[in-house]
C-alpha positions in Angstrom: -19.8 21.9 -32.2 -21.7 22.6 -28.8 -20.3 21.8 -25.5 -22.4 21.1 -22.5 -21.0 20.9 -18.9 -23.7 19.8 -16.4 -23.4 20.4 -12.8 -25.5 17.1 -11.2 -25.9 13.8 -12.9 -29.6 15.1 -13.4 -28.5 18.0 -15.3 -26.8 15.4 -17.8 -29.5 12.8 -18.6 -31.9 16.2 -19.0 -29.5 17.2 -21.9 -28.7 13.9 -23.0 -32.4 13.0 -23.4 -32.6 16.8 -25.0 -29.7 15.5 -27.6 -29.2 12.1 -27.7 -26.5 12.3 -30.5 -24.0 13.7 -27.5 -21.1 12.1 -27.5 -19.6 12.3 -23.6 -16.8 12.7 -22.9 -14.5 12.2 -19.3 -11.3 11.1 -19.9 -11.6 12.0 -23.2 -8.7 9.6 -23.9 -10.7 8.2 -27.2 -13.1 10.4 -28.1 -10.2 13.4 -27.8 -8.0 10.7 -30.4 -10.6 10.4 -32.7 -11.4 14.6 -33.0 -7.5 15.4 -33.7 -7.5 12.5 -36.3 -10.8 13.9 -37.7 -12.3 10.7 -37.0 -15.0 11.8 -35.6 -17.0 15.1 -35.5 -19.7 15.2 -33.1 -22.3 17.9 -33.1 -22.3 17.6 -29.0 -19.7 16.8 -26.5 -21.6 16.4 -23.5 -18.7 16.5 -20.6 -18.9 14.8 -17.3 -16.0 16.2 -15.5 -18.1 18.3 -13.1 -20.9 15.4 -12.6 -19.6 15.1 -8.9 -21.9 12.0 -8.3 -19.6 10.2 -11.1 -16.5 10.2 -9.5 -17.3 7.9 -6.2 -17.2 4.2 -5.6 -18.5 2.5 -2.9 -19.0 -1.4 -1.9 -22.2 -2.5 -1.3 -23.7 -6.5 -1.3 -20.2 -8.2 -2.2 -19.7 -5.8 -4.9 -18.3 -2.6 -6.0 -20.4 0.8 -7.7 -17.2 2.1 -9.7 -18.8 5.5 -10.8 -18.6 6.4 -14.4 -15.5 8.6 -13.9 -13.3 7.1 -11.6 -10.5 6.7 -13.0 -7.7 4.0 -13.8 -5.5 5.0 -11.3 -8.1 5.5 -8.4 -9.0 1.3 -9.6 -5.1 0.5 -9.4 -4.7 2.3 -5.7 -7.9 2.1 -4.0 -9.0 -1.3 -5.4 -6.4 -3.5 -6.1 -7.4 -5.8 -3.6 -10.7 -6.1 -3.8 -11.1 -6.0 -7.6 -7.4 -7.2 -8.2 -8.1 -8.5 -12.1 -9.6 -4.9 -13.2 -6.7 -3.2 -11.3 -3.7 -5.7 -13.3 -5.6 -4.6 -16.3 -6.0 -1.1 -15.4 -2.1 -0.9 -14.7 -1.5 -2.0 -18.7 -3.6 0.8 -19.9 -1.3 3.2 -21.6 0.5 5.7 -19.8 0.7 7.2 -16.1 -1.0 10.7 -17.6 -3.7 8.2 -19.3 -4.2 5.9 -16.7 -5.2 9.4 -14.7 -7.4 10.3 -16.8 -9.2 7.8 -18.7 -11.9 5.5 -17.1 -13.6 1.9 -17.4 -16.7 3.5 -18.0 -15.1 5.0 -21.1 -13.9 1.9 -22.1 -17.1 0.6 -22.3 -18.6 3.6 -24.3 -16.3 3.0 -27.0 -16.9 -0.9 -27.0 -13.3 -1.2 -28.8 -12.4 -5.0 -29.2 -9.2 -4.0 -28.1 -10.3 -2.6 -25.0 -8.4 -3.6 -21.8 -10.9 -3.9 -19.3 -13.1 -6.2 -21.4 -12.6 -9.3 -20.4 -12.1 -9.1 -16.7 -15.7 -7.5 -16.8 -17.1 -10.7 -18.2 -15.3 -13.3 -16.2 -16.2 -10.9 -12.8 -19.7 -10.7 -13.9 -19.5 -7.1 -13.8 -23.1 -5.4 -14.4 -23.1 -2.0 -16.8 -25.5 0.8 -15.2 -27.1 2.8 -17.5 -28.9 5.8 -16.6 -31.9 8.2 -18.2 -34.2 10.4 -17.6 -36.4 7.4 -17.9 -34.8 4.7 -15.1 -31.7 3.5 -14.2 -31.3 -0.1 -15.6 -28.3 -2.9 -15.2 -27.0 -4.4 -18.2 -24.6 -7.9 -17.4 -21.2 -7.2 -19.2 -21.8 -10.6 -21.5 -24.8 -8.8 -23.2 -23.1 -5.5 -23.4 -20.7 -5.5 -26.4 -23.2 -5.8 -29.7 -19.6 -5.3 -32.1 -17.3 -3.4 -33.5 -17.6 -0.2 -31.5 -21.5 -1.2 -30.8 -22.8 -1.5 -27.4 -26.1 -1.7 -25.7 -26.7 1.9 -24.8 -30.4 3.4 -25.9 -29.6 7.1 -27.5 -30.8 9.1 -24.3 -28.4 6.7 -21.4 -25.3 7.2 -20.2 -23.4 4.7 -18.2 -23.6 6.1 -14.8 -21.6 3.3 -13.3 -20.1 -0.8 -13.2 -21.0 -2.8 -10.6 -17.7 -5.2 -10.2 -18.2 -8.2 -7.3 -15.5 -8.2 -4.9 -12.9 -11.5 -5.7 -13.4 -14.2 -4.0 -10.7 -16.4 -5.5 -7.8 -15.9 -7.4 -7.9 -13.6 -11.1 -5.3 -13.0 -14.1 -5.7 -10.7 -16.3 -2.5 -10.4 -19.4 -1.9 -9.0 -22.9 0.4 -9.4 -25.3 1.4 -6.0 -27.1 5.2 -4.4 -28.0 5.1 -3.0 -24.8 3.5 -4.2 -21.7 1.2 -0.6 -21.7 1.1 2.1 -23.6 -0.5 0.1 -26.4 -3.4 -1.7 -27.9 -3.6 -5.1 -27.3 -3.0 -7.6 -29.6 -5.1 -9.9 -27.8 -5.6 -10.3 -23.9 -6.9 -12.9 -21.2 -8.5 -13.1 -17.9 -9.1 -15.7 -15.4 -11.5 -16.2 -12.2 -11.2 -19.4 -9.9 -14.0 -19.0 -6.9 -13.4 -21.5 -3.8 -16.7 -23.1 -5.3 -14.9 -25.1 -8.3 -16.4 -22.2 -10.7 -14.2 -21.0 -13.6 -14.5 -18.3 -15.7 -11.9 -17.0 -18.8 -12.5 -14.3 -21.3 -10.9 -13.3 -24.8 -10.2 -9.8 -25.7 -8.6 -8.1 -29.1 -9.5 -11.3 -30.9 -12.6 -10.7 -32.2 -15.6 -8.4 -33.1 -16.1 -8.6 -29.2 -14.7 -9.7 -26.2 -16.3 -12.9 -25.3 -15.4 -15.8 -23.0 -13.7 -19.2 -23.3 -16.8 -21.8 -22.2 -15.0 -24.8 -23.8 -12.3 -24.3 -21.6 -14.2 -22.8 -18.4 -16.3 -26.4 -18.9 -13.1 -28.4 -19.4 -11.3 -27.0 -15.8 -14.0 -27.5 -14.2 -13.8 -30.8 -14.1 -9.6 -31.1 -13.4 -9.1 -31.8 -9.6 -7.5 -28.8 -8.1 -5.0 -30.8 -6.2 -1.6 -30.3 -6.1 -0.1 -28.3 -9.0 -1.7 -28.2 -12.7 -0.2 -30.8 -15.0 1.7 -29.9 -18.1 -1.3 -31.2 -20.0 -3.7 -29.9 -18.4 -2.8 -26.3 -19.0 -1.6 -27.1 -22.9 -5.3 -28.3 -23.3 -6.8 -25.2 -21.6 -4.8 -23.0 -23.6 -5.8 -24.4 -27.0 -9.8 -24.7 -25.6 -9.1 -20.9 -25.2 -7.9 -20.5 -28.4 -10.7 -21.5 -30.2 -12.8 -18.8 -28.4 -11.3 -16.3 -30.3 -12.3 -15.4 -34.3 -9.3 -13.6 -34.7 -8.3 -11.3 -38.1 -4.9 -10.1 -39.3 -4.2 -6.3 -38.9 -1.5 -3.9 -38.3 -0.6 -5.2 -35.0 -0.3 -9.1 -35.6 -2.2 -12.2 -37.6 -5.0 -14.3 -36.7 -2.6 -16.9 -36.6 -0.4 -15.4 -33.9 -3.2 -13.8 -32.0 -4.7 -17.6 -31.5 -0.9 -19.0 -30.2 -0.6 -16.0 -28.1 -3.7 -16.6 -26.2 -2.6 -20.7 -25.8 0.5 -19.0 -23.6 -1.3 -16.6 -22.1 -4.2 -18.6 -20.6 -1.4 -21.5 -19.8 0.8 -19.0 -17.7 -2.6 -17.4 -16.4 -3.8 -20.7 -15.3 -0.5 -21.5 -13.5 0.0 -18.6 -11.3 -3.9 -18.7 -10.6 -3.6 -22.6 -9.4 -1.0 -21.5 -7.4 -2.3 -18.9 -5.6 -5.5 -21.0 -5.0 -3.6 -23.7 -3.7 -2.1 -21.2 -0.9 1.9 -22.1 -2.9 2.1 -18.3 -4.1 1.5 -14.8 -4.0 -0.5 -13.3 -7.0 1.5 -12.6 -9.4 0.7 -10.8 -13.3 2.2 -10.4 -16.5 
């Protein structure tokens, strides 16, 4: 196996273009699970650790440029309020010594179902940069995940950084697991309300990719926003989230429960949302 450490962001899309089967590697919280379980045996680790260009953020026209390698913790401290749905999700990715280390561009690389950050990158409209020796180009987050593990990267990119827009309304973002982190997901949810009336939810772990709830962003958007949500209301939102999903039994629970864990999640994400829009709360997670 070869090992290449570039110096300048350059330096690594001249060696990815040079071998486009490297796999990188920051973090390394995945791709380092998949070598010691023999998963996976790359020819080329290509690592980004020393890519100093990686490791910045920086706001700029109502968004924020999260760089490829900033990680977790750095979204959870820095961030919270400005992207406050990526930080509740970034708080539920496994432990203190991961959350240090691993990185939402890495979630995206592996384009894992299960992946935490998912869905609060589709219902933020959070745009993928990809980068090559060729042009840097912006991929929206709904036209990212291709399946299983697939994404939308040509050979020679890497993802050089996610461009998040900075909340202007109330987000949720919860899983349901053994364990509130520390494990994958056996499905997940986010929310975004904007003060214009526009609503956007989002699926994760319940199918092939994440993918959001437009039944039930359609159906809230036309429930008056005053006053508290009725019981009703959030029951029906719940089950139009539900039938986002497609769902398959595994290890870590069945279809079956997957679909009525999402109907309680988006209900109790919808409720402390409406609440905080409404001005009658502070935000509050799972």
């Amino acid at each position: 196996m070869d090992f290449l450490r570039p110096a300048t962001l350059s330096d690594a899309l001249a060696m990815k273009a040079d071998r486009p089967d490297a796999v990188p590697i920051a973090g390394g919280t995945d791709v380092m699970v998949e070598l010691n379980f023999d998963h996976r045996r790359p020819e080329v680790l290509l690592d980004l650790t020393g890519v100093a260009e990686l490791t910045r953020w920086d706001r700029t026209e109502g968004a924020v440029r999260l760089g490829a390698t900033v990680p977790y913790s750095r979204v959870i401290t820095e961030l919270g309020g400005s992207l406050p749905a990526l930080a509740m999700a970034s708080r539920t990715v496994g432990s203190p010594q991961i959350r240090n280390r691993g990185t939402v561009a890495g979630n995206l690389g592996a384009a894992s179902p299960a992946g935490d950050t998912h869905p609060v990158l589709l219902v933020t409209g959070a745009e993928v940069e990809a980068a090559s020796v060729r042009g840097t180009r912006r991929i929206p987050a709904g036209e990212f995940y291709l399946g299983v593990k697939r994404n939308a990267l040509e050979p020679d990119e890497l993802i050089s950084a996610v461009h998040v827009p900075v909340a202007e309304g109330p987000q949720q973002f919860a899983k349901i697991g053994t364990r509130n982190a520390m494990v994958i997901a056996v499905c997940s949810f986010a929310l975004a309300l904007d003060p214009g009336g526009t609503v956007r939810a989002a699926v994760g772990s319940a199918g092939p990719t994440p993918r959001r709830a437009r039944a039930a962003e359609d159906f809230l958007a036309e429930v008056p926003v005053h006053g508290p949500p009725r019981d009703e209301v959030c029951r029906h939102f719940g089950e139009l989230v539900a039938t986002a999903a497609d769902p398959i039994d595994d290890v870590r629970g069945s279809a079956s429960y997957r679909r009525h864990a999402l109907t309680v999640l988006a209900r109790r994400a919808l409720t402390w949302a409406w609440q905080e829009y409404r001005g009658k709360g502070e935000p509050t997670c799972a």
